[in-house]
C-alpha positions in Angstrom: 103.4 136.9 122.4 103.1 139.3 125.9 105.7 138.6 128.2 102.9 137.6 130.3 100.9 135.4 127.9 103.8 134.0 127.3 104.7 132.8 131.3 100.9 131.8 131.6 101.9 129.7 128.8 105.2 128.0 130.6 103.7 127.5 133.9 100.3 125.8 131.7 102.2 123.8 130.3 104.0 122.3 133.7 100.7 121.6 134.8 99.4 120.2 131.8 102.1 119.4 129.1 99.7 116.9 127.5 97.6 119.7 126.4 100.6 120.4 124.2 102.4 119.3 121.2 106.1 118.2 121.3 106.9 121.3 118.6 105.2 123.4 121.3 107.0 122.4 124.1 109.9 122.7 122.3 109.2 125.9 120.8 108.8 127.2 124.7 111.8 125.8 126.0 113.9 127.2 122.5 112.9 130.2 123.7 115.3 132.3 125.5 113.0 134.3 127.9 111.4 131.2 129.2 114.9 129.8 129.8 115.6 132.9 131.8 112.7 132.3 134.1 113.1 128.5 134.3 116.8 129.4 135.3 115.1 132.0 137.8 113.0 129.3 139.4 115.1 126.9 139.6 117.7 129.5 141.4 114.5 129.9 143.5 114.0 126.8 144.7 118.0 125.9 146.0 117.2 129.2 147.8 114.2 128.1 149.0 115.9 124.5 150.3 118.7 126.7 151.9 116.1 128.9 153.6 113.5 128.0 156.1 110.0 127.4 154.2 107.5 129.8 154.4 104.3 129.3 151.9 105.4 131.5 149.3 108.9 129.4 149.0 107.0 126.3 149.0 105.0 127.4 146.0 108.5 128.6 144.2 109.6 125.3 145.0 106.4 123.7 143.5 107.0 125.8 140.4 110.5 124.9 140.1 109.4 121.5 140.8 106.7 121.4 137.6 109.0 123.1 135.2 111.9 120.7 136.0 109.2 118.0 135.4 108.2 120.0 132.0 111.6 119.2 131.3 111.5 115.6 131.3 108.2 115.2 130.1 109.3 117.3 127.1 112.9 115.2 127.1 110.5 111.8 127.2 108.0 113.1 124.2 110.6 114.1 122.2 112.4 111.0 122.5 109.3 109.2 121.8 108.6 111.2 118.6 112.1 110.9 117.5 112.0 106.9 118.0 108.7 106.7 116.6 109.7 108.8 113.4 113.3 107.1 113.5 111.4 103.6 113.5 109.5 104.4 110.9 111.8 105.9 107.7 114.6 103.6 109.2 112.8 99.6 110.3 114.9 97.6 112.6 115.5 94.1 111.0 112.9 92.1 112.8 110.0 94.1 111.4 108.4 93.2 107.6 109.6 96.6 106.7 113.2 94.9 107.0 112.6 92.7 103.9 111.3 95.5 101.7 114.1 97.7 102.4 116.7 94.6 102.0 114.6 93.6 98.6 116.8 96.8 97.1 119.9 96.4 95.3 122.7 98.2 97.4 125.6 100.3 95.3 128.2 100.7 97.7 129.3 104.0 95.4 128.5 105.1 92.3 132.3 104.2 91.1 132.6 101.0 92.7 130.6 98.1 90.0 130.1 95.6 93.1 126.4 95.4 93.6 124.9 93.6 96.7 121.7 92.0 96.6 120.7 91.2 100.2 117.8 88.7 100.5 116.2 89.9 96.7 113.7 87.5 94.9 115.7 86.3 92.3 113.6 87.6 89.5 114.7 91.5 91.0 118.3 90.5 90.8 118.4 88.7 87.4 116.0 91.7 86.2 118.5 94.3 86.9 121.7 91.2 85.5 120.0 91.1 82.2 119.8 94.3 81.6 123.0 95.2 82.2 124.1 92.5 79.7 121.4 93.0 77.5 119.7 89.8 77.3 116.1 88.5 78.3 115.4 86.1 81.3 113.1 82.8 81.1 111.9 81.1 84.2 110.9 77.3 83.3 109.6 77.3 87.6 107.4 80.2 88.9 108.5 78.8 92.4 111.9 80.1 91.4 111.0 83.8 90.9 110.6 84.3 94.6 113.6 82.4 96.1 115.7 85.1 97.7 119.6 85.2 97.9 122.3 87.2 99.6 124.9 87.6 96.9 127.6 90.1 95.6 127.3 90.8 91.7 130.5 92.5 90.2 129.7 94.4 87.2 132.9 93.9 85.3 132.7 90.1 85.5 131.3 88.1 82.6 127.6 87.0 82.4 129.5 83.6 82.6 131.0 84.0 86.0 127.8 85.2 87.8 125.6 82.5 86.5 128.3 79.8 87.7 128.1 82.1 91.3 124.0 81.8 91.4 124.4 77.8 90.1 126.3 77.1 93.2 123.6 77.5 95.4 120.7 74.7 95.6 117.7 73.9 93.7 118.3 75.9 91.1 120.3 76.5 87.8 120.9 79.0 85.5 122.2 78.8 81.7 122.7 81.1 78.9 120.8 80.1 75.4 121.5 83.1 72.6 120.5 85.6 74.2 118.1 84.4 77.3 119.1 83.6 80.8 117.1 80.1 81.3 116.9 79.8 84.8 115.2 75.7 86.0 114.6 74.1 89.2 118.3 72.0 89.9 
């Protein structure tokens, strides 16, 4: 782009930034010419605030003025995009989103065999259990398939010990026939 495209561009987009995109006005101020002549302005206008104002310096001085606001205006749209993008690959916990992303298993490491299930529909959590152990799971409730629990599963205990974990909580119990988990309403 000209040099003075390029400047037509800058002081455009002081007047107007919301005829731009936020890669655009970031692409502008990246660029090290137009930080050169946003420095120049800015120089400019303390000059022109030292200096009595004639109508040349008060137009610097607007200049300066709209590229300093180009500045926050680009500051505030970028910090809107980024929250906006931030929000959505990354939900706060009040939002539905919350629930899906706490629905996963989490593996602290993939040497450590503690797995945390964080408010997961039992069904998810005693899909993944039985696997591991190789057996099949039989729900005598559909009600119970849903019921979600907060609860640390250690891999190198015994089918035994995490089924005595899950029976300590209420309305529900789990035992082991051959090879099925049965899980009924307690």
């Amino acid at each position: 782009m000209r040099t003075d495209d390029k400047l037509e561009r800058l002081l455009d987009m002081t007047e107007h930034p919301e005829r731009y995109s936020v890669d655009e006005l970031t692409e502008m101020l990246d660029d090290p010419e137009a930080q050169e002549w946003t420095n120049w302005m800015v120089e400019a206008h303390s000059a022109a605030a030292a200096t009595p104002h004639s109508k040349r310096q008060q137009a610097w001085r607007k200049v300066a003025a709209a590229i300093a606001a180009l500045f926050v205006l680009s500051g505030v749209a970028y910090a809107a995009w980024h929250f906006t993008h931030s929000a959505a690959t990354h939900p706060q916990p009040s939002t539905p989103q919350q629930e899906m992303v706490a629905s996963q298993p989490t593996h602290p490491d993939s040497l450590s065999s503690v797995v945390l299930f964080d408010k997961v529909p039992l069904d998810s959590i005693l899909s993944e259990v039985s696997d591991h152990y190789r057996k099949s799971v039989a729900f005598r409730s559909e009600a119970l398939c849903s019921l979600r629990f907060h609860v640390e599963w250690d891999r190198a205990d015994s089918l035994e010990a995490f089924t005595d974990l899950l029976n300590e909580f209420d309305g529900v119990c789990l035992r082991i026939e051959n090879d099925t988990i049965v899980v009924e309403q307690e």
